[in-house]
C-alpha positions as CSV (number, residue, x, y, z in Angstrom):
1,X,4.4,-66.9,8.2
2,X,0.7,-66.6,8.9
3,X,-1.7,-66.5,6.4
4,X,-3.0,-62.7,7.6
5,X,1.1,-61.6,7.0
6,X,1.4,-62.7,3.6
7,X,1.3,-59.7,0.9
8,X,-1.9,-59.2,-0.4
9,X,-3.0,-57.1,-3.8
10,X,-2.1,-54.2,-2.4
11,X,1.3,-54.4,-1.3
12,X,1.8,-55.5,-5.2
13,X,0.6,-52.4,-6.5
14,X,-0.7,-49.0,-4.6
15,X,1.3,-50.1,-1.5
16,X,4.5,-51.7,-2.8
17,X,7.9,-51.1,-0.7
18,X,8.9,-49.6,-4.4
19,X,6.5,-46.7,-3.5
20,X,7.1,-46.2,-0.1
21,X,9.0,-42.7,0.1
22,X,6.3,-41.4,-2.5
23,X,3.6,-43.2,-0.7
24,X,4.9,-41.2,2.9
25,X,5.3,-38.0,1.6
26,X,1.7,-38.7,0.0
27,X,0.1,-39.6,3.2
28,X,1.7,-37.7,5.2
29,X,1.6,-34.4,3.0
30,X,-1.9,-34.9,2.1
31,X,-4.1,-37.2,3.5
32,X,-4.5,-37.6,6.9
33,X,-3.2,-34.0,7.2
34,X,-6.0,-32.5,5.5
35,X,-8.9,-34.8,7.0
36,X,-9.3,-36.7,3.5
37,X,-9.6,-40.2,3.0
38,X,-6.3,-41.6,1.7
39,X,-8.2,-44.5,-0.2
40,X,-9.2,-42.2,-3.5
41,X,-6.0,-39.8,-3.0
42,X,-3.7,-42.2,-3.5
43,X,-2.9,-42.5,-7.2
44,X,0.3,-42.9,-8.9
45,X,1.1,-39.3,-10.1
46,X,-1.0,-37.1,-7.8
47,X,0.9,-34.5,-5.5
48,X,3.9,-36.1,-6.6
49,X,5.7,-32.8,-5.2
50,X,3.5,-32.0,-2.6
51,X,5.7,-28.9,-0.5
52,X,6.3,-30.3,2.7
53,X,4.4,-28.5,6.2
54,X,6.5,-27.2,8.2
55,X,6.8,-29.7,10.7
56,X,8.2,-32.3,8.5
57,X,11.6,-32.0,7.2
58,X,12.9,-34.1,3.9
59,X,15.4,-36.2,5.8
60,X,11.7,-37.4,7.8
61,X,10.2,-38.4,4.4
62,X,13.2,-40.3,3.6
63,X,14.0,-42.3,6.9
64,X,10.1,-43.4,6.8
65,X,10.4,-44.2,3.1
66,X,13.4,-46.3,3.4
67,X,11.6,-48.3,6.6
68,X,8.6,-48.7,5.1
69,X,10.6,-49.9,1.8
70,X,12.4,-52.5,4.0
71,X,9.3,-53.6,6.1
72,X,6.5,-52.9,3.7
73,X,3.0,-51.6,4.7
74,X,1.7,-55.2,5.4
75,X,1.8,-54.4,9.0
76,X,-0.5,-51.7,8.7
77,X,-3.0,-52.4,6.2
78,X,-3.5,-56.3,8.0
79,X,-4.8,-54.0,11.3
80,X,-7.3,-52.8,8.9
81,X,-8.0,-56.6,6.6
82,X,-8.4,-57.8,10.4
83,X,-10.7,-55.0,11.6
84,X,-13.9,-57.3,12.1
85,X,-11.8,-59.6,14.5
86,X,-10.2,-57.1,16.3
87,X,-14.0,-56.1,17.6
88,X,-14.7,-59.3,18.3
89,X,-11.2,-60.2,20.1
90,X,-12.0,-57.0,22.0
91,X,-15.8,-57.4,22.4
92,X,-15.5,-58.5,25.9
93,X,-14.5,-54.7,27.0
94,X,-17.2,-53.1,25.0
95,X,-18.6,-51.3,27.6
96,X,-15.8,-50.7,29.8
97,X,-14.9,-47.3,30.9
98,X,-11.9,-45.8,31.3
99,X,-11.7,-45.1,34.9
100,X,-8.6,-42.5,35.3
101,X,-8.2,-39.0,34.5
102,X,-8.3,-38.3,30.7
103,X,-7.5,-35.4,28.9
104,X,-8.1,-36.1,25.2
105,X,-6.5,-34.0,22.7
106,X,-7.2,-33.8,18.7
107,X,-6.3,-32.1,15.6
108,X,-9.5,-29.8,14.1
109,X,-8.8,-31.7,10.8
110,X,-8.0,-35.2,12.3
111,X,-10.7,-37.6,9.6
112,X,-12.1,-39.7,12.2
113,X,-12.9,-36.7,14.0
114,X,-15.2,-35.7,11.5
115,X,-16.8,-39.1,10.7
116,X,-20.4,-38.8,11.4
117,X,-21.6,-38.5,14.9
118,X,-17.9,-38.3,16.3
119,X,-18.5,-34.3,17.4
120,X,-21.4,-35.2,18.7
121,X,-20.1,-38.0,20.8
122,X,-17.3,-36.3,21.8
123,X,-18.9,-32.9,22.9
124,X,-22.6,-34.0,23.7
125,X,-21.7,-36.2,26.7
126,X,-21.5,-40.1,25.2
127,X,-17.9,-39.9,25.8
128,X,-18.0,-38.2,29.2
129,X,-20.2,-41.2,30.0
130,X,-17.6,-43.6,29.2
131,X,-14.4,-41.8,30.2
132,X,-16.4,-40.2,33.8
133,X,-12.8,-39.0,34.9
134,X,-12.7,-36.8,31.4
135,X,-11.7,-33.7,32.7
136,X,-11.1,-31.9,29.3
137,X,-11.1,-32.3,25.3
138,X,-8.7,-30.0,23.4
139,X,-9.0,-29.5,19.8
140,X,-6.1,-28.0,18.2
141,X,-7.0,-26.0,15.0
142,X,-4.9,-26.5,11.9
143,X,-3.4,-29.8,13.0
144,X,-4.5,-32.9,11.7
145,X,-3.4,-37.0,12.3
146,X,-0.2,-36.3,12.5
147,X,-1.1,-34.0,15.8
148,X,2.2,-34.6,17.7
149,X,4.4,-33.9,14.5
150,X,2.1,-30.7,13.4
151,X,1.7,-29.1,16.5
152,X,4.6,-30.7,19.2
153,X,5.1,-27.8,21.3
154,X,1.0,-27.3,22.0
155,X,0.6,-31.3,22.4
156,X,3.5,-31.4,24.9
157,X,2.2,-28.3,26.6
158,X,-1.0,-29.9,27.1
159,X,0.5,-33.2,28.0
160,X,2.9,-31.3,30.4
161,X,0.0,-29.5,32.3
162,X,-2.0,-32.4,32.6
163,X,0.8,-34.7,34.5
164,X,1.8,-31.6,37.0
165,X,-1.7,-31.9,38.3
166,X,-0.8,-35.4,39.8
């Protein structure tokens, strides 16, 4: 085992396997679905019984707990511990483009979305400049993260119409 894979503070306490069902329903309820940061959201006892959207049934909340109590969120939260050396392992790509057609689809209430000077990027030409084959952005009201899961039909419909044009 690699330093970076071993449990850290959080896995011991806010992220334990022992909270993982609550932890999913939590995050997936809540957070990302709502464009909040999970970070302060997170506490022991808050939407403990959070009603479930529509597109995400029980038996969902309980097949992800039970992985994420066998696996643990070490996987995830080490992207995040590792962040400054993923840019620099990536660094030599930093201007690349992406050079084939790109349709980009989002939820209206995905977080990063509304980070500061994301719209702006994204609808003011930066990322036109760096994806030239962009040929549309979508944003799908009332979906969030989770766009795929909260809006499936929509995102396969746009998915489907892009493809046929090849």
């Amino acid at each position: 085992m690699c330093r970076f894979q071993e449990p850290g503070a959080a896995e011991a306490r806010q992220f334990s396997p022992a909270n993982a069902r609550r932890l999913t329903r939590q995050i997936l309820c809540h957070c990302f679905s709502h464009g909040v940061a999970c970070d302060e959201e997170m506490e022991e006892d808050r939407y403990p019984t959070a009603t479930l959207p529509p597109w995400l049934t029980e038996a969902d909340v309980d097949y992800l707990g039970a992985e994420f109590e066998r696996t643990g969120f070490a996987g995830g939260i080490n992207y995040y511990r590792n962040m400054d050396r993923n840019c620099e392992l990536a660094a030599a790509w930093a201007d690349a483009k992406v050079q084939v057609p790109t349709k980009y689809v989002v939820g209206g209430g995905e977080i990063t979305y509304h980070f500061e000077g994301v719209k702006e990027y994204v609808h003011g030409g930066g990322f036109k400049k760096d994806v030239p084959l962009l040929e549309e952005v979508v944003v799908i009201p009332g979906a969030g993260h989770f766009l795929q899961m909260e809006k499936a039909q929509e995102v396969s419909n746009h998915i489907y119409d892009f493809i046929t044009k090849f």
